[in-house]
C-alpha positions in Angstrom: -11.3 47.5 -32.8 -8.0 45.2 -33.5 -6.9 42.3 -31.5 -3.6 41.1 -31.9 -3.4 37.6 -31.3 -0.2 35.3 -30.7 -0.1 31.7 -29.6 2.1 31.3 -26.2 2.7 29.0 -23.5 1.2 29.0 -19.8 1.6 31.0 -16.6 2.2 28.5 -14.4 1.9 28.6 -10.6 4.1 28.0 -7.8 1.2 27.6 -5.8 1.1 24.1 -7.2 3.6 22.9 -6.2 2.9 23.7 -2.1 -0.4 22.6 -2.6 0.4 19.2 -4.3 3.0 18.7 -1.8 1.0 19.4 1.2 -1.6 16.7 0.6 1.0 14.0 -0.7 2.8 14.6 2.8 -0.5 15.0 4.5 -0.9 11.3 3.3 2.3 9.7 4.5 1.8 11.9 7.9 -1.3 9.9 8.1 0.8 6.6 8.3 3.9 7.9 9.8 3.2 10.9 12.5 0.0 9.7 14.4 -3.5 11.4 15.0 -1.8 13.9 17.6 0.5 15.9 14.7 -2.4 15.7 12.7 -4.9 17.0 14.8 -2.6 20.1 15.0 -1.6 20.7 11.4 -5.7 20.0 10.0 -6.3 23.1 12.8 -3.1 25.0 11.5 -4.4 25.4 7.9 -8.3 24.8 8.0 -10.1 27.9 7.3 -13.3 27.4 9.2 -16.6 27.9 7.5 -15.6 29.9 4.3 -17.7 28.4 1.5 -16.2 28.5 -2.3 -19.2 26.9 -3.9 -18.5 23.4 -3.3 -21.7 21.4 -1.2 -22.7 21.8 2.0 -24.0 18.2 2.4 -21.3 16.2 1.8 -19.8 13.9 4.7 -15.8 14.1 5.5 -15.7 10.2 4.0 -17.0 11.0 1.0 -14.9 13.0 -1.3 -15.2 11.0 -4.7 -14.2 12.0 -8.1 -14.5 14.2 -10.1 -13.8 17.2 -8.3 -12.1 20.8 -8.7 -9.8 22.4 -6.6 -9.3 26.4 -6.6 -5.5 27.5 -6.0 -4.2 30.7 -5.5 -0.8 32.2 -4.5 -0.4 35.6 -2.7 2.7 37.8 -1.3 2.1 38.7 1.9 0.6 41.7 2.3 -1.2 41.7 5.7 -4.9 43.1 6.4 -4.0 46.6 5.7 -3.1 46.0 1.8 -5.3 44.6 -0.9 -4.3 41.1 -1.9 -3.3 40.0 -5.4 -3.7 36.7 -6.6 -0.4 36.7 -8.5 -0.7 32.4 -9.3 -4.1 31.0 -10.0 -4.5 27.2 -10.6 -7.0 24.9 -11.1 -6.4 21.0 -10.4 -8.9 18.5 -11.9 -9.2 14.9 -10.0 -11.3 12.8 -12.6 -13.3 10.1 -11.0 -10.9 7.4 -11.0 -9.2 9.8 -8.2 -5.7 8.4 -10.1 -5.0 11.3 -11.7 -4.3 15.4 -11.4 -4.5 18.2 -14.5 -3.3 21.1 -13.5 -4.2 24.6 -15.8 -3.6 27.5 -14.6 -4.9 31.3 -15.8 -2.8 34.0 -16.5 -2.6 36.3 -13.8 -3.2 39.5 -16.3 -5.6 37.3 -18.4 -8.5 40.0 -19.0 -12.1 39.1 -17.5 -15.5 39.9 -16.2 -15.7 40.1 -12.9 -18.8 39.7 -11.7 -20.7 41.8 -8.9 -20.2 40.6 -5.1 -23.3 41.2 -2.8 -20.7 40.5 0.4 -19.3 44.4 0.2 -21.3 46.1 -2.7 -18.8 45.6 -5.4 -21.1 45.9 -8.7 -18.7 44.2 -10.8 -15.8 45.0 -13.6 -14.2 43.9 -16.9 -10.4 44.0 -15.3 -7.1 41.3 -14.9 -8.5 38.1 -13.8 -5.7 38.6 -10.5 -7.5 41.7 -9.3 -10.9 39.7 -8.4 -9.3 39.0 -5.0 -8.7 42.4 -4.9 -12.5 43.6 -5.4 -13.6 40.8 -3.0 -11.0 41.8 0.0 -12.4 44.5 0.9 -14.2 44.6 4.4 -14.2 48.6 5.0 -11.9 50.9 6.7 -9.2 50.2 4.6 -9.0 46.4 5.6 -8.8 43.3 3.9 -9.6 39.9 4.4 -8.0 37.5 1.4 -10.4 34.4 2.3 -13.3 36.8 1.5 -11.6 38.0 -1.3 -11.1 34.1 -2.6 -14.8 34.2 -2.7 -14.9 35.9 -5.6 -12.0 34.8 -7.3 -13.6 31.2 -7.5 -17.0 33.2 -8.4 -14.6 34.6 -11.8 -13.0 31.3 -12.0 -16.7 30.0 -12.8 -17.9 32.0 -14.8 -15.0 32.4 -16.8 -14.6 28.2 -17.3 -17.8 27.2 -17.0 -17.1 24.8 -13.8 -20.2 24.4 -11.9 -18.9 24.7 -8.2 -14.8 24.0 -6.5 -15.0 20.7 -4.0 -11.7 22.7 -2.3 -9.5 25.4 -2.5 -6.5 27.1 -0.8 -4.4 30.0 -0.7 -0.4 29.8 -0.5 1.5 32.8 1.2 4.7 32.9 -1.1 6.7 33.6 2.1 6.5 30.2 3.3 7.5 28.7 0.1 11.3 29.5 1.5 10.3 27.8 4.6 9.2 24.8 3.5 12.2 23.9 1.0 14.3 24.6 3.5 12.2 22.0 5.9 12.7 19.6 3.2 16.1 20.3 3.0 16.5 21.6 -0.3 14.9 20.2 -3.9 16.6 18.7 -6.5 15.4 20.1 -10.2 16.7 20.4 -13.3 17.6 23.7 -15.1 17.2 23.9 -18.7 18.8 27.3 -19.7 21.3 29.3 -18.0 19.7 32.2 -16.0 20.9 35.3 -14.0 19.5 36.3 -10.9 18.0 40.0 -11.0 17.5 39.9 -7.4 20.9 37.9 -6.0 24.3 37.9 -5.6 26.2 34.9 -5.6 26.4 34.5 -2.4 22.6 34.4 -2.1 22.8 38.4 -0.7 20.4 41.1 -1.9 22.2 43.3 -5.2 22.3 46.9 -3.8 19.2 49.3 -5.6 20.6 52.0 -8.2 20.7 55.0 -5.6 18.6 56.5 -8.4 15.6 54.4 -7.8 12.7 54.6 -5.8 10.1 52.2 -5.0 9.0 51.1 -8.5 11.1 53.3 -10.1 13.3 51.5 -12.7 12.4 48.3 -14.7 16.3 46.9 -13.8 16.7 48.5 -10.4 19.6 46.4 -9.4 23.4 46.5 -9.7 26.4 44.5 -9.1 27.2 40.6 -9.4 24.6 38.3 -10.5 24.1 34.9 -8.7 24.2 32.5 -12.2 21.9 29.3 -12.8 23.5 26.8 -15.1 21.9 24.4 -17.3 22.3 20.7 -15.6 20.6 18.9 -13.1 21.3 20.2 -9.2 20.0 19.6 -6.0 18.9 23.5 -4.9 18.6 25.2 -1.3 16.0 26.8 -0.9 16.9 30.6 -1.5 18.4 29.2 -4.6 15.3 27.5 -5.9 13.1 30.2 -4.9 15.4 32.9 -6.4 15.4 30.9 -9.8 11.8 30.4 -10.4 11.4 33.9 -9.7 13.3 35.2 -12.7 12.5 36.6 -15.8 14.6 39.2 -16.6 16.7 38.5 -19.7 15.6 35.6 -20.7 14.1 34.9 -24.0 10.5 34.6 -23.6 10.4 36.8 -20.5 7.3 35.7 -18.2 6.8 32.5 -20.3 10.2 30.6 -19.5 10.0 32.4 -16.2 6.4 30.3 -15.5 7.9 27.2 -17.5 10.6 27.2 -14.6 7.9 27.4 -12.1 5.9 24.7 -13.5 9.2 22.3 -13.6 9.5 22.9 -10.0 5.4 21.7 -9.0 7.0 18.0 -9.9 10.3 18.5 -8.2 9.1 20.1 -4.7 6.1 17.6 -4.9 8.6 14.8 -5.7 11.0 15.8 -3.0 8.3 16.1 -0.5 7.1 12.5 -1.1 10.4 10.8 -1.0 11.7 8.4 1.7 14.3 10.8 3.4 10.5 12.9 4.2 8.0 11.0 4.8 9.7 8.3 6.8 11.8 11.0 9.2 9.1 11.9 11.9 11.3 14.9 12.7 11.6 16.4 9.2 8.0 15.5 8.3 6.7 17.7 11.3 9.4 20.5 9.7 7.5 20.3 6.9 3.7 20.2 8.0 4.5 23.3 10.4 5.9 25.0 7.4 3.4 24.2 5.0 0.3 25.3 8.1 2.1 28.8 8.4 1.8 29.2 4.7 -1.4 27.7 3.6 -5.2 28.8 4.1 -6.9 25.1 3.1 -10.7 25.6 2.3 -12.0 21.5 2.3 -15.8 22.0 2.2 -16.5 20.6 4.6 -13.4 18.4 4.7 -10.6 18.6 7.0 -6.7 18.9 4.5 -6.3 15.5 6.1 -9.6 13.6 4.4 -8.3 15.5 1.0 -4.7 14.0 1.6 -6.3 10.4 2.3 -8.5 10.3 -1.1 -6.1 11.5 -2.8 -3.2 9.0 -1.5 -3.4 7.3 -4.6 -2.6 10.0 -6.7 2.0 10.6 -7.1 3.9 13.0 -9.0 3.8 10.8 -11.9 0.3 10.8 -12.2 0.0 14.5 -12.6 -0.3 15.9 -16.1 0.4 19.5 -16.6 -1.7 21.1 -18.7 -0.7 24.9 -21.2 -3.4 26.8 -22.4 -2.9 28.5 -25.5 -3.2 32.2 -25.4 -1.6 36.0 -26.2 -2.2 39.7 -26.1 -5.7 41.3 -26.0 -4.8 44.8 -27.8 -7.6 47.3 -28.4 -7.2 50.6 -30.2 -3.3 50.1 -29.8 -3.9 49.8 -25.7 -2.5 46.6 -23.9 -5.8 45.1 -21.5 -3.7 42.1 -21.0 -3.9 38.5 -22.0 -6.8 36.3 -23.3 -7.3 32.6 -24.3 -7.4 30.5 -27.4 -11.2 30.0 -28.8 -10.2 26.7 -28.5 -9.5 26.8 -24.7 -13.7 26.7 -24.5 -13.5 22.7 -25.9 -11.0 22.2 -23.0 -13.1 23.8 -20.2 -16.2 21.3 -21.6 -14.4 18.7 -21.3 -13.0 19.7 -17.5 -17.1 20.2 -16.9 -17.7 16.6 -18.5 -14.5 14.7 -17.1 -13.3 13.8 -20.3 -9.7 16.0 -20.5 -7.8 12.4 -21.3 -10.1 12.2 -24.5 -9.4 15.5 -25.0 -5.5 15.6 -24.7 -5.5 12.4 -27.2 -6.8 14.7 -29.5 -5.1 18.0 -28.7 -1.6 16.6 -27.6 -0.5 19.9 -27.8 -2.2 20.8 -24.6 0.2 19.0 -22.3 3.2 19.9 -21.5 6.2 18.8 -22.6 8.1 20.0 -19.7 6.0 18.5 -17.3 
């Protein structure tokens, strides 16, 4: 049996960046909108009594440091179709509540699954983003993604070690658009230049290759390309969206594509706490609206307004972005998919004993530079 091993950078999550942003705004909405608008967004995103592992006992008042937060980001799909967690994240909050690591886990990263008494699924060795998959499934062809998210933070655990997650959520992707455009727009910078597979440059779909069917071609696409230059630029939405989404001619393929993505956690985050948001009632409640269509909030017994409040103290400067080293898990010549440093199991002890500053002092080469 012959692994091939090669050391790369992270897939990084766009669910961060919604997630982040939602309890930042959450916070100023505290100060700014009144218990009315938030009475209405905790019920827009709260997902009832789901449990992801986190206690039952604890009181809405009390969410102290350290804690764990599960995120995952789906396409929608809709109760007919099995769900794919295509981002998976994992913010730490040590227990100074100051700070935020973010990791995230390769969506293709290759796992144990383990067996899930709620529909009879006896378990798998399979991509870590098919446990939601496994877990969906509720009979008669139907799924239901917070069951599913069950066993995702179930794989999560076993794979890090973490004991339990204090909170979790799940981000539709198609209310990312929504939400940028609520903001009115993010400014980020872009450090290579990048064609749009998907776009012209007029922000139009490129007409399919008659040729191709669904899934058909790798490049099924032709005509103009909408073009992302390197520079600094304040993005509409469609344009932001459409950039993180490439990967398609670029050097490093998926790993500049999720580099992208991980630049724009800080500047979504960063645009959603600014003045022209949070003190501008009328684009804050944009904002919260789009953020409740999008996001499935599991607080534990929490409500995403108590997570917003302890966590008021936390900005975008205080969150440290975190790449795990990994590559290619190839057996007998057949791609599984990806797998994790050795030394990635020294990291996920020190996540488990709240020591990840100690440990980035010594591995610098965790963090990101890019971050």
């Amino acid at each position: 049996m012959a692994k091939k091993y090669k050391r790369r950078a992270p897939l990084w999550a766009r669910l961060s960046a919604v997630f982040g942003a939602v309890l930042m705004v959450t916070s100023g909405g505290v100060l700014v909108t009144g218990q009315t608008v938030i009475a209405k967004y905790t019920g827009a995103v709260d997902a009832g009594d789901v449990r992801i592992g986190g206690s039952d006992t604890k009181e809405a008042a009390d969410i102290k440091g350290p804690v764990n937060i599960l995120l995952a980001g789906i396409d929608p799909r809709g109760t007919k179709t099995a769900p794919l967690s295509d981002s998976i994240l994992v913010a730490h909050v040590p227990a100074s509540m100051d700070q935020v690591y973010l990791f995230s886990l390769p969506r293709d990263l290759y796992v144990e699954i383990p067996a899930f008494d709620k529909n009879g699924f006896r378990g798998a060795n399979s991509k870590i983003n098919a446990a939601m998959t496994f877990g969906s499934s509720i009979g008669n062809g139907k799924y239901d993604e917070k069951q599913g998210f069950q066993l995702l933070a179930k794989t999560v655990t076993n794979l890090t070690g973490i004991k339990e997650f204090d909170s979790g959520a799940i981000v539709n992707f198609g209310g990312f658009k929504d939400i940028v455009e609520a903001m009115g727009g993010v400014t980020m910078t872009i450090d290579q230049n990048v064609k749009s597979e998907h776009l012209q440059p007029n922000g139009k779909p490129r007409p399919k290759r008659p040729e191709c069917g669904e899934g058909g071609c790798e490049h099924p696409y032709i005509g103009p390309q909408k073009t992302y230059k390197k520079g600094t630029y304040h993005l509409e939405a469609w344009e932001a969206l459409d950039y993180v989404r490439q990967r398609y001619g670029l050097p490093n393929g998926d790993y500049d594509r999720q580099r992208h993505q991980q630049q724009f956690v800080k500047a979504m985050a960063k645009q959603a706490m600014s003045k022209d948001v949070v003190t501008n009632p009328s684009k804050l409640l944009k904002v919260l609206d789009a953020a409740g269509d999008s996001l499935t909030f599991f607080g534990e017994g929490h409500s995403v307004v108590d997570w917003g409040l302890a966590l008021r103290g936390v900005s975008t400067d205080d969150m440290t972005l975190i790449k795990l080293p990994g590559g290619a898990l190839i057996e007998n010549g057949e791609y599984l998919g990806e797998q994790l440093a050795p030394s990635t199991e020294e990291f996920f002890q020190a996540v488990k004993d709240d020591r990840i500053a100690e440990f980035l002092l010594d591995n610098p080469e965790y963090v990101s530079k890019n971050g």
